[in-house]
N, C-alpha and C positions, 0 to 999 in steps of 0.2 A: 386371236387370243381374246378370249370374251371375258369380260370383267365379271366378278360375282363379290356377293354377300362377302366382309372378311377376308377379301383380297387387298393386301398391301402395295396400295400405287405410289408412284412416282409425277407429280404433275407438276408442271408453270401457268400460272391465271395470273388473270386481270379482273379487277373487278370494279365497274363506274359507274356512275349514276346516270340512268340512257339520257343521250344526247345534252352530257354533264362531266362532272369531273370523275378521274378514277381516285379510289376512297381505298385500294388493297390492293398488291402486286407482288408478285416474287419475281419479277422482271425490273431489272435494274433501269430501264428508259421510262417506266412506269412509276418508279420508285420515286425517280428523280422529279420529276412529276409534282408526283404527291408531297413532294420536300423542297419543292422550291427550288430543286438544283443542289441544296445541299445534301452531295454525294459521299461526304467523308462520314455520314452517320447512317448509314443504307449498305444492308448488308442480306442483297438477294440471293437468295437460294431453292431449290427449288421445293415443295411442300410433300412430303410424304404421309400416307394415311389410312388408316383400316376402311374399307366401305362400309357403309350401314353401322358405324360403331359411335356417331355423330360427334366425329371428330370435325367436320364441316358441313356445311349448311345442308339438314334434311334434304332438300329439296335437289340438292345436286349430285348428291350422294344417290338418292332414286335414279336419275336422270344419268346417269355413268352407269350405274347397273344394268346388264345386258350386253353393254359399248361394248366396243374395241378397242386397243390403244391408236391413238389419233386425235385431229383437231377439233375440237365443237365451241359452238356460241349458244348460250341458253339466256332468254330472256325472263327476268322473276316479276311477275305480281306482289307487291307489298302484303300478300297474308302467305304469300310462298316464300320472302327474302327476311325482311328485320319487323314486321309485322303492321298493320295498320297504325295510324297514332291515334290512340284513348288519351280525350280530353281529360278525363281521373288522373292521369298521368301529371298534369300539370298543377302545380300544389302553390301554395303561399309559403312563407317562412318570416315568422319575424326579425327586422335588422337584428334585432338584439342577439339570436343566434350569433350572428358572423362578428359582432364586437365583442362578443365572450370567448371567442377563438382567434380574435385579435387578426382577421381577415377584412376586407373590402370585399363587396358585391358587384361589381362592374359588366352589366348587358356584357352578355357574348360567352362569360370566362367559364369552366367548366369545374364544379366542386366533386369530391369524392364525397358521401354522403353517408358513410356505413357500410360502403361498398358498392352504392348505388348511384351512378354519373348523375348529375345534376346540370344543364344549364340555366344559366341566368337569363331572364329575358327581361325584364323590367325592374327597377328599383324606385319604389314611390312612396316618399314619405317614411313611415316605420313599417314598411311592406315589401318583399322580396318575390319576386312571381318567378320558379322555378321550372324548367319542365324536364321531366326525366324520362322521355321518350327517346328510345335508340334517333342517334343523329337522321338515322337514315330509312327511321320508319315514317309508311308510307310513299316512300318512292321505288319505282321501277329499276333494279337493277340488271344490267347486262354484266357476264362471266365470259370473259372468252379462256378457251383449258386446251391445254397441249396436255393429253393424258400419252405421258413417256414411256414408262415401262412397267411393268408389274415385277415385283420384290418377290423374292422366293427366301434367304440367307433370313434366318433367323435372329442372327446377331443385329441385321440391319434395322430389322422390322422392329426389336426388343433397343434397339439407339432410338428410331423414329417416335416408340412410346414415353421414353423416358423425355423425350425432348419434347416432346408435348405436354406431357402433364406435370413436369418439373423446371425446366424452361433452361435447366445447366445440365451440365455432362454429368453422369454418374459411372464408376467404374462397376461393371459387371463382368461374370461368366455364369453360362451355361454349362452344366451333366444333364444330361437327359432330359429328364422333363424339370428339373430345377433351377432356375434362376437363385442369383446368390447379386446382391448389390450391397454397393460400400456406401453410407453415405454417414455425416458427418452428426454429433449424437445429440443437436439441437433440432434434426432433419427425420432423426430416424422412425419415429412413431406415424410422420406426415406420410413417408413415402410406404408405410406398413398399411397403410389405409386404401391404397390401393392395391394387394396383395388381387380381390377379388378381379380387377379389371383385367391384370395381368393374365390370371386363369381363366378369364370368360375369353381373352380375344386373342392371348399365346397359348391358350391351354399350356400354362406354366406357374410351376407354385411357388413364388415369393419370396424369399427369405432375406432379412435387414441386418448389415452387420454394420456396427459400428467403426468406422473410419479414423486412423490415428494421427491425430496432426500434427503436420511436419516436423515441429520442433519433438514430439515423444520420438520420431522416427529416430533424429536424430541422437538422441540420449541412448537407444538401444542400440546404437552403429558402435 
């Protein structure tokens, strides 16, 4: 069964820094791993995904196209995985920023920045040396992929998207070529934004209806 463009798989990875730590798993011994053992906060499963839709890493996404369902290990090049590290990347910030948001600067810790990871590498004087290079740009990563099965059921494929690009459950149904999702009416415009994604990659058109919450439910019982 040969994988293509827009086929909906089923996979379990690994993903570690060669002859280093693993940094991504949907494998619970991997998981545990990466969390130090604590297992009560690790919750593996395994990763579903459109190919070529870059829902995961360009580069692996090419490298499965073609496959079969089965085992592979691919090894990435740092301009094929999380990219080179550009020194530009590494920025100054005056202390003064992080005392007018009533934060500490502490080597190591990681800031959100406007949406953009920050860590700290140095603190000196009224000088904050930042660098906002992906953790794990410039290093070699290995993927090892147990590609399981390939999705056909449309309902699955239309949970797989939703759980991607919303990150919680959304009630849906399908007629035809219609999609119809329930979502909550502070959510509703966000998930309407993606109306086109839905029809480039379910060839399915979209529709947001407003979700009634619990408590209206119950006033109308």
């Amino acid at each position: 069964m040969v994988l293509n463009k827009k086929d909906f798989i089923e996979i379990d990875f690994t993903g570690k820094v060669k002859d280093g730590e693993v940094f991504d798993s949907t494998i619970k011994e991997d998981l545990e791993k990466l969390h130090n053992g604590h297992d009560h906060e690790i919750e593996a499963k395994p990763f579903v995904f459109s190919l070529g839709e870059g829902m995961f890493l360009k580069s692996i996404e090419d490298f499965l196209t073609g496959k079969e369902l089965g085992q592979y290990t691919i090894e990435l090049a740092p301009e094929n995985a999380f990219g080179k590290r550009d020194s530009a990347l590494i920025q100054m910030v005056p202390i003064k920023f992080f005392r007018e948001h009533k934060t500490n600067p502490i080597p190591g810790a990681l800031f959100n920045f406007d949406g953009k990871i920050g860590k700290i590498l140095t603190v000196s004087g009224g000088r904050v040396v930042i660098d906002f290079n992906n953790p794990l740009a410039g290093k070699i990563v290995v993927y090892n992929l147990d590609v399981r099965r390939k999705i056909i059921d449309i309902n699955e494929k239309t949970m797989a998207l939703i759980d991607f690009f919303f990150k919680i459950p959304l009630d849906f149904s399908i007629e035809g070529t219609k999609l119809t999702v329930k979502a909550e009416k502070n959510m509703k415009k966000f998930v309407e934004m993606f109306g086109e994604k839905f029809k480039e990659i379910l060839d399915l058109d979209l529709e947001v209806i407003e979700e009634e919450k619990t408590e209206d439910k119950g006033k109308n019982q």
